[in-house]
C-alpha positions in Angstrom: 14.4 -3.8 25.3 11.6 -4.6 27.1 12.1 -8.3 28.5 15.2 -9.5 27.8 18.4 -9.2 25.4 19.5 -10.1 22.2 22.4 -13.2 21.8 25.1 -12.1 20.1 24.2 -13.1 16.6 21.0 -11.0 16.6 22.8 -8.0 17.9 24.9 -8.1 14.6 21.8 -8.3 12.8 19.8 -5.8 14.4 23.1 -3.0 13.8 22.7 -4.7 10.3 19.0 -3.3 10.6 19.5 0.0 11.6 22.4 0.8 9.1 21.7 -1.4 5.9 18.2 -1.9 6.4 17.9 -5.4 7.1 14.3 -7.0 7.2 14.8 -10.7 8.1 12.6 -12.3 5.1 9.9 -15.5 6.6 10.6 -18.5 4.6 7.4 -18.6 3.9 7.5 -16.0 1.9 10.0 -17.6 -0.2 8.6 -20.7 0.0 5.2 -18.9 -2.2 7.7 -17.2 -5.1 9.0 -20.8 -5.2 5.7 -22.3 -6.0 4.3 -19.7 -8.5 7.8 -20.1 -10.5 7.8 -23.8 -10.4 4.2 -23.6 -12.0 5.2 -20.9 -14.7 8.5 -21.8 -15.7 9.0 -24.3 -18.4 12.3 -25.6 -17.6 12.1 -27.5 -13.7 13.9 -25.0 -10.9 15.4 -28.2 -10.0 18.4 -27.7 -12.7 18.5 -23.9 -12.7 21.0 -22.1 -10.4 20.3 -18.7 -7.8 22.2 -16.2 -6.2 20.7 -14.3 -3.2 22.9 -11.3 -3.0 21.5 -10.0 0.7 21.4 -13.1 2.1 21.4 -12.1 6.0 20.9 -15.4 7.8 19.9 -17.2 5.1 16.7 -17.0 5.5 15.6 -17.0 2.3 18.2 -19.2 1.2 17.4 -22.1 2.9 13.7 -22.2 1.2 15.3 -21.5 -2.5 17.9 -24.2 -1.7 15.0 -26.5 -1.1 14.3 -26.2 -4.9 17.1 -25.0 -6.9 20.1 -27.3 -7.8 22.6 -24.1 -6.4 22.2 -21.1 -4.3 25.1 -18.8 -3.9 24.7 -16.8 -0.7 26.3 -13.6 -0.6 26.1 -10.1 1.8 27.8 -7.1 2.1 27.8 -7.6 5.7 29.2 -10.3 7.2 26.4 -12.4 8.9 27.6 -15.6 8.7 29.1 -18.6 6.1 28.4 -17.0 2.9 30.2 -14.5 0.7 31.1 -11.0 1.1 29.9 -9.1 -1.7 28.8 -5.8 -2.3 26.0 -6.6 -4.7 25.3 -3.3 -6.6 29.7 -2.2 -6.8 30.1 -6.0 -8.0 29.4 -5.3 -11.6 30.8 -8.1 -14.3 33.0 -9.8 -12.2 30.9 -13.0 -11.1 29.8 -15.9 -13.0 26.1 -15.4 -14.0 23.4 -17.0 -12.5 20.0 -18.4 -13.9 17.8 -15.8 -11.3 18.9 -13.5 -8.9 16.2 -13.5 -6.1 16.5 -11.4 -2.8 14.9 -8.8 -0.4 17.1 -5.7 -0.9 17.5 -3.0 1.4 14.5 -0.6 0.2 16.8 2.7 -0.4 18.9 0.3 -2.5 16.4 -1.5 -4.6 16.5 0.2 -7.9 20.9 -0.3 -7.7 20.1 -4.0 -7.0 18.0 -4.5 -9.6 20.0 -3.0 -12.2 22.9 -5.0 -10.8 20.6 -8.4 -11.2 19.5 -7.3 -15.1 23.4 -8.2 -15.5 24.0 -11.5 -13.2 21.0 -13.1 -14.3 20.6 -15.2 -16.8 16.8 -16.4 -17.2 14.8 -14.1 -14.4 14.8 -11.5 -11.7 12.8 -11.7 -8.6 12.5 -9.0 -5.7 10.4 -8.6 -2.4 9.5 -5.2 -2.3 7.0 -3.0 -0.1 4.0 -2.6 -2.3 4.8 1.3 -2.4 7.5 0.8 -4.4 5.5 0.5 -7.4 4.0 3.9 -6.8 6.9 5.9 -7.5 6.7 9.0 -10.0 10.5 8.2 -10.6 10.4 4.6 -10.9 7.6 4.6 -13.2 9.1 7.2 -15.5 12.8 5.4 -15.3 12.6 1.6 -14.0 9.4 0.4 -15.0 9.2 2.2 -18.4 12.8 1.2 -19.2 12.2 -2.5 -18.2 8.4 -3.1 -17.2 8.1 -6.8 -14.9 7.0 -9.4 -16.5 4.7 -10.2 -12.8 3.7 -8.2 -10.2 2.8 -10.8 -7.4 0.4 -9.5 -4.8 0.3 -11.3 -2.0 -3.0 -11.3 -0.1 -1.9 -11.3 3.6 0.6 -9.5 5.2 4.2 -10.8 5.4 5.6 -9.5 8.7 9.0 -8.3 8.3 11.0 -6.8 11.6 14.3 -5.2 11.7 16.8 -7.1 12.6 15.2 -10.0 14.0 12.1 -12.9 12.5 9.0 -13.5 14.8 6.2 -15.7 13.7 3.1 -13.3 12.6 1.0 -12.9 15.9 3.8 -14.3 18.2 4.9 -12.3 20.9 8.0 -10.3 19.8 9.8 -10.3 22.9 12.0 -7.6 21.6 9.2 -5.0 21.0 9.3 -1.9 22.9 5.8 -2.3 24.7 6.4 -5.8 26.3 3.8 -8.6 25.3 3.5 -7.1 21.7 2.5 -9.0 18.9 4.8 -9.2 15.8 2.6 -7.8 13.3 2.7 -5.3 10.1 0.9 -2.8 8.5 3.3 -3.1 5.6 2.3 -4.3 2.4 4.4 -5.8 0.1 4.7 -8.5 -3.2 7.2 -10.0 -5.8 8.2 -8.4 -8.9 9.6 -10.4 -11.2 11.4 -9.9 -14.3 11.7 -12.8 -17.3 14.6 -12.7 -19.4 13.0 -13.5 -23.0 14.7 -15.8 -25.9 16.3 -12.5 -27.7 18.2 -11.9 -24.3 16.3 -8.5 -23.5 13.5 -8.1 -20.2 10.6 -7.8 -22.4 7.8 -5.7 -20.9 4.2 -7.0 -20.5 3.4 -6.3 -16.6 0.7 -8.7 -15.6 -0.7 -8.6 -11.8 -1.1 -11.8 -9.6 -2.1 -12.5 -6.1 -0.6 -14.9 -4.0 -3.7 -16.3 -2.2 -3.2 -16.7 2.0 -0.5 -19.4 2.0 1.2 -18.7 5.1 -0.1 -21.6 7.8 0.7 -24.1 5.0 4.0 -22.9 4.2 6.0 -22.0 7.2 7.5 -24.2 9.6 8.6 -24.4 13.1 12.5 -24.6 12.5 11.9 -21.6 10.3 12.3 -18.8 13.7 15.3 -18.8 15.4 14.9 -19.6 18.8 16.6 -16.5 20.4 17.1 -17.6 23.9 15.8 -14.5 25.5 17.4 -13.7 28.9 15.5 -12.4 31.9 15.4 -8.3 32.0 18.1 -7.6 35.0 17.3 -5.2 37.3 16.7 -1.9 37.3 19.9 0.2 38.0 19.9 1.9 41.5 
């Protein structure tokens, strides 16, 4: 690292990074899917329950807790005080939810949907890189099979880094080239699924943007303060 070292905490979460993928989700982020669904839903999110199956630290829990009545957190690895599940091996074995909403690791997306088709009761909703729309296989299995209800674009970039959240355009003081930015060049949106009255995902894919939200929605106690400590020296 180039100015200092991870606490403890992050360390776990930057292994989680390299092995499982992790890409510590901004609240804000959340915060935006919150909005839209509160507008579009008929029945309030305030009585409706949600599970976030790759919870990390919580950082996309705390924002849905901030509208749903329940929010069961749950991982495969064990970050902190939620569950330990392993979302897509889980099958029928956990009470339902109304929505299962969640980042998933990218090379398991397609196992968590299908896993979230079962635990959800009313909706499905999952941050994905934008490029995960354009796949010959996904299109000709996923997205014919059960087409989203939304696909919502959103219009600036959500900066996502393994293993650790930076505000966008704050130093990262864990990049690799010391006074670095914490950017991305990563596009990426919500897809969301709507279970209709008949129980079945019906398919009628219509595209939204979310519209630059981000300087309204986040908040300071939203980034860890990570405590850097001073680079010791070199070794001799």
């Amino acid at each position: 690292m180039a100015v200092g070292t991870l606490p403890t905490s992050s360390l776990g979460a930057q292994r989680a990074g390299d092995a499982l993928g992790y890409f510590p989700t901004p609240p804000w982020a959340t915060r935006a899917l919150c909005e839209w669904l509160d507008a579009e839903l008929d029945e309030p999110m305030a009585v409706q329950t949600a599970w976030e199956p790759a919870c990390g630290e919580m950082h996309m829990v705390r924002p849905l807790r901030e509208r749903f009545a329940e929010v069961i957190a749950s991982d495969v690895q064990p970050y902190g005080d939620h569950q330990l599940i392993d979302f897509p091996s889980f099958g029928w074995a956990y009470p339902k939810a109304d929505w299962v909403i969640t980042n998933p690791p990218f090379f398991l997306a397609e196992s968590f949907i299908a896993t979230a088709f079962d635990a959800a009761k009313r909706g499905v909703a999952m941050l994905v890189r934008t490029a995960f729309l354009e796949s010959e296989g996904r299109v000709n299995g996923l997205f014919t099979a059960n087409p989203p209800s939304y696909v919502l674009q959103f219009a600036e970039r959500v900066v996502m880094l393994k293993g650790r959240l930076i505000r966008a355009n704050a130093v990262d003081p864990f990049a690799e080239v010391e006074g670095r930015k914490a950017s991305s060049a990563t596009s990426y949106c919500w897809i969301v699924w709507l279970r209709g009255a008949d129980g079945l995902w019906p398919g009628d894919t219509r595209l939204r943007w979310i519209k630059p939200c981000r300087a309204r929605l986040e908040r300071d106690s939203d980034y860890p303060d990570y405590c850097v400590l001073p680079a010791g020296p070199a070794p001799t």
